[in-house]
N, C-alpha and C positions, 0 to 999 in steps of 0.2 A: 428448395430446402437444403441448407447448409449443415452436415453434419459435424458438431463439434464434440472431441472429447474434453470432457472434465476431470483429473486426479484432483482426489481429494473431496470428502464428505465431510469434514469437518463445518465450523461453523458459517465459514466464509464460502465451502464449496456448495454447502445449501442453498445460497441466499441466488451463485451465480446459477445454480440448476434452475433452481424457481421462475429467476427473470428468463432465460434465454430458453426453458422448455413451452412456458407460456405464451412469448411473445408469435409464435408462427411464422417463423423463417427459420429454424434450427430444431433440429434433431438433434437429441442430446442422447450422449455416452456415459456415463460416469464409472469410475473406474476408485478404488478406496483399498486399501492393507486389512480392512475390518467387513466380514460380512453381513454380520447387523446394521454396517453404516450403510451398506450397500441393497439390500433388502428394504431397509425401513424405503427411502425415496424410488426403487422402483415401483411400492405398493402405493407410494403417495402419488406418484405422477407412471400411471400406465403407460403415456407416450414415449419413455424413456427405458433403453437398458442398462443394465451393468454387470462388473464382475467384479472379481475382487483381483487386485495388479498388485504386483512386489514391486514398487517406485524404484527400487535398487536393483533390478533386473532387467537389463533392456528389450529381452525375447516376451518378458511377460507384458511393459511399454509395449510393446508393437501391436501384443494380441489384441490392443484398442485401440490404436494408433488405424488399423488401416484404410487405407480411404478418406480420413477423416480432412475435412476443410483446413479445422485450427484443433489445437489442445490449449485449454486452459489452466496454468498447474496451480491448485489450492495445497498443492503438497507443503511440507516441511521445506525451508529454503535450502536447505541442503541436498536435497533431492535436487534441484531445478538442470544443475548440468547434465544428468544424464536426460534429464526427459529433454530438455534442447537438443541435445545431440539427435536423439531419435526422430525428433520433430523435423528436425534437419534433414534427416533420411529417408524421413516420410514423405516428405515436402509442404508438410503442413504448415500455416499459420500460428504461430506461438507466443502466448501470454502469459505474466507471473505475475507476481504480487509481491515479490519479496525486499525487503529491505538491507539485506544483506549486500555488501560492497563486495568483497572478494568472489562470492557465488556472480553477483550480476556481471563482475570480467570476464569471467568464465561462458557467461550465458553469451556475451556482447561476439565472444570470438567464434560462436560458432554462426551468426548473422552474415559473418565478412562472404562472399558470395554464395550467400544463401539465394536461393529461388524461390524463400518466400519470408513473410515478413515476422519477426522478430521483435517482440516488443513487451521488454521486461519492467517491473515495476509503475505498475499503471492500476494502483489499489488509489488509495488517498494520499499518502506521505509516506515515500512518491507515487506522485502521480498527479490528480487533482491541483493539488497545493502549486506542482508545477507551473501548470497551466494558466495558473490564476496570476502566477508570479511572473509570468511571460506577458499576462496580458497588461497587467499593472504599469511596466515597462514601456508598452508599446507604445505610448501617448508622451513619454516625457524624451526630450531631447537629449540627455546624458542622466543617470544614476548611478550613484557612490554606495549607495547602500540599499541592503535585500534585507527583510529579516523574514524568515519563515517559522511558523510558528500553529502546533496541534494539538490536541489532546485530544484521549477517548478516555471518557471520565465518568464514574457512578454519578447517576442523577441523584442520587440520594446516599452520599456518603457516608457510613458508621462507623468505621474504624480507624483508628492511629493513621495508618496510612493514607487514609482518604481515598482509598484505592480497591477496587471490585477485577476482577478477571472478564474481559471483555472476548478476548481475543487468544493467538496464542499466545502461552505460558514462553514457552521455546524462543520465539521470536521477540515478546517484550524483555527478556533478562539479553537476550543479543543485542539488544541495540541500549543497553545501559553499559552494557561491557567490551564495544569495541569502540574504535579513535574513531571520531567525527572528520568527516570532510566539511571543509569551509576554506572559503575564499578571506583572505587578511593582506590588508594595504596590497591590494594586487596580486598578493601570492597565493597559488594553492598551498592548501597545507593539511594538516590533521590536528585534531584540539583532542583531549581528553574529555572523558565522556564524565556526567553528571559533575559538572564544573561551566562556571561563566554561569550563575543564578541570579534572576530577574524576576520584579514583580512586573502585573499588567493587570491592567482593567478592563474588560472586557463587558458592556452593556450592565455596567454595575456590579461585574463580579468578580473578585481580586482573586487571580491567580499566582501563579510562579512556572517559569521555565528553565529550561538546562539543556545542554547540549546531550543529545543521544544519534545512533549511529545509525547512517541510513535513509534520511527525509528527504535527504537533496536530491538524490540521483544521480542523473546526467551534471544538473547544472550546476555544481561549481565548474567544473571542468571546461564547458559550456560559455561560462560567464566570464572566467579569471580574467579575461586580456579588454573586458569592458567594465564592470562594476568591483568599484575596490573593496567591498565587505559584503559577503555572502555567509549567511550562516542560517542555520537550523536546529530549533529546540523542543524538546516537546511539552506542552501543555498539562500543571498536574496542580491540583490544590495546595496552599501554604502548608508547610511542613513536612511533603512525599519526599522531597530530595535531601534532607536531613538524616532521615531512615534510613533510606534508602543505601547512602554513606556509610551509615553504621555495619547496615549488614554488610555490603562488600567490602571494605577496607579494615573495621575493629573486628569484624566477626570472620573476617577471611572469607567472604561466600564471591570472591572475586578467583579465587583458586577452586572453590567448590561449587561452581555450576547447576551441576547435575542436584546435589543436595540443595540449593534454594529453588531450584522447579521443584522438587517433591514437597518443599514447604507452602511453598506457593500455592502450588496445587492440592493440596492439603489443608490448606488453612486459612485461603483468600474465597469468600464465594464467588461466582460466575454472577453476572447480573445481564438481563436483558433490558434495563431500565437504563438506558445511559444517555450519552449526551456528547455531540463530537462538535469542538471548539475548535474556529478555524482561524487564523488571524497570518495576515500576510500585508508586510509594508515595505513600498520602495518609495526613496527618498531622492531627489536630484533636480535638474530644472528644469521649468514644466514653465514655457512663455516667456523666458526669461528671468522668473522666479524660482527659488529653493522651495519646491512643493514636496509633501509627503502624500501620496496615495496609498489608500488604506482599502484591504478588504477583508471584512471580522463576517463570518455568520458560526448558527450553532444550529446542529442538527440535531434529534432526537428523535429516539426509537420510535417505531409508529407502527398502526395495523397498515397490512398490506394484503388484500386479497381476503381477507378474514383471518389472519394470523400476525401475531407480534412480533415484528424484527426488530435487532439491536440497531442505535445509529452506527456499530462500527458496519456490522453487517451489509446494511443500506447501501453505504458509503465506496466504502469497498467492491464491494460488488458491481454497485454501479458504474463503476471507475472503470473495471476491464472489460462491462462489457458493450458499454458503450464506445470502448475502442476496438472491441469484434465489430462490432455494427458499422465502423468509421471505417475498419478494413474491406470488410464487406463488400460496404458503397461504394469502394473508392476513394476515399476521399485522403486515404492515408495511403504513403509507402506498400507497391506489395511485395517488393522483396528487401532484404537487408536489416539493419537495425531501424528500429521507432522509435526515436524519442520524446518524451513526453513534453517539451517544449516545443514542438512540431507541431503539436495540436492546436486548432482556434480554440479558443476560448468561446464563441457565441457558438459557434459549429455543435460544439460539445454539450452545452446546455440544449440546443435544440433537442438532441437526441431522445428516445423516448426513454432512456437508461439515466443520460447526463440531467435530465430533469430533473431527480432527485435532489440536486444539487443546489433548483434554480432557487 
């Protein structure tokens, strides 16, 4: 039994507590800022303990840090460099979720002779999407173009927005407000976020996309010196990126942050009914022909064990901790940086986590 800690009880820390306290090869720690958050899933799952951790304090980091195998941080992405650092001290195994670029440099440098392995954003987007986009690749002789492409979207939309709170608040208004990595005519670059809008069709059902901050990861970086267009957009029903404009740029809420999470959270419901729309295509030659390989699925909330989880939940969850499980085994890096293009694509579906997926 591998003992892993978990920060964070929020919704995504739930979902990785559930798989990896159930599955019987891990002892789980969780550690959370809130002690209701912290209580509720020790009474839920007895084989598990916890306390309550200052994320922003490293002595109080350590008080569940010690010994442990790997930490998984469900934290706020802002938090993610101190608990790297400490994980580093520990010598533990380390995983995040976050989509945040500048946090993940940060996390990346404390990998560099590290003694154990490192490996940030490994939810869905990034993560998954990666993987898939790695695989897509692997069969065609040369590729000019990537498109990646997600949503987490109300199964049943009611409002203007077409838009339900799935996730965090925090982290969706971050990745509408900071510059996009993407790959153009060979060059890395940064694009403006909720800009470049696109329709798509998806098994009959008309979307729209834009560029938001964070999906790609690694790979443009990765990619730039082989595929001349790499980009990344997120998945939202006709009309979300319209609004959305309004509020950040007519209404100022691109200076006011803080005040559109309190409306958001205010005034958006949570929904556990949702739907995660995945869409990934590389285009180049494939036999001697200009082929586009395509791979679209959609995920949706579902009971698991006798309880309802969200597909972001699912998804997510299943993402990192099927790369515990790949750490584990061996089959991945165990010291240094992970990056999520590293991973098989069938390896990862095998997994009894990566199934989720299949």
């Amino acid at each position: 039994m591998q003992d892993v800690v978990i920060l964070g009880a929020g919704k995504i820390g739930r979902m990785v507590c559930h798989l990896l306290a159930n599955c019987g090869d891990y002892t789980v720690r969780i550690g959370d800022v809130a002690q209701p958050a912290v209580d509720h899933l020790t009474r839920k799952y007895p084989q598990i303990s916890g306390k309550v951790v200052d994320f922003g304090n490293g002595k109080s980091v350590d008080s569940l840090l010690q010994g442990a195998f790997a930490v998984v941080s469900c934290a706020p992405f802002h938090c993610n460099p101190l608990i790297a650092e400490r994980a580093r001290q520990h010598g533990a195994h380390y995983f995040d979720l976050t989509e945040d670029v500048e946090v993940t440099h940060r996390v990346q440098q404390f990998a560099t002779g590290a003694r154990s392995a490192f490996a940030p954003q490994c939810g869905l987007a990034p993560g998954f999407i990666t993987i898939v986009a790695n695989h897509l690749m692997k069969s065609m002789t040369t590729v000019t173009d990537l498109n990646l492409r997600v949503g987490a979207l109300p199964r049943y939309p009611s409002n203007r927005l077409k838009y339900n709170l799935t996730w965090s608040t925090e982290g969706l208004i971050n990745e509408y407000c900071n510059a996009c990595d993407s790959v153009v005519d060979g060059q890395l670059t940064r694009v403006p976020p909720l800009e470049q809008l696109e329709r798509l069709t998806i098994d009959g059902v008309e979307y729209e996309a834009f560029n938001t901050s964070g999906g790609l990861g690694t790979l443009a970086l990765t990619l730039k010196d082989r595929v001349k267009n790499v980009n990344y957009k997120t998945i939202r029903f006709p009309g979300h990126c319209e609004l959305m404009k309004f509020l950040m740029h007519d209404l100022q809420m691109l200076q006011n942050q803080g005040m559109l999470r309190e409306i958001f959270d205010r005034c958006l419901p949570t929904t556990f009914q949702d739907m995660i729309v995945i869409f990934v295509s590389a285009t180049g030659q494939y036999r001697g022909r200009l082929t586009e390989r395509i791979f679209a699925k959609t995920i949706y909330h579902q009971q698991i064990d006798g309880e309802n989880w969200s597909g972001i939940q699912i998804t997510t969850a299943a993402g990192v901790c099927a790369v515990v499980d790949l750490v584990r085994e061996g089959k991945l890096p165990q010291q240094g940086l992970v990056k999520m293009e590293e991973i098989d694509y069938e390896a990862f579906l095998k997994n009894r986590f990566g199934r989720y997926y299949a």
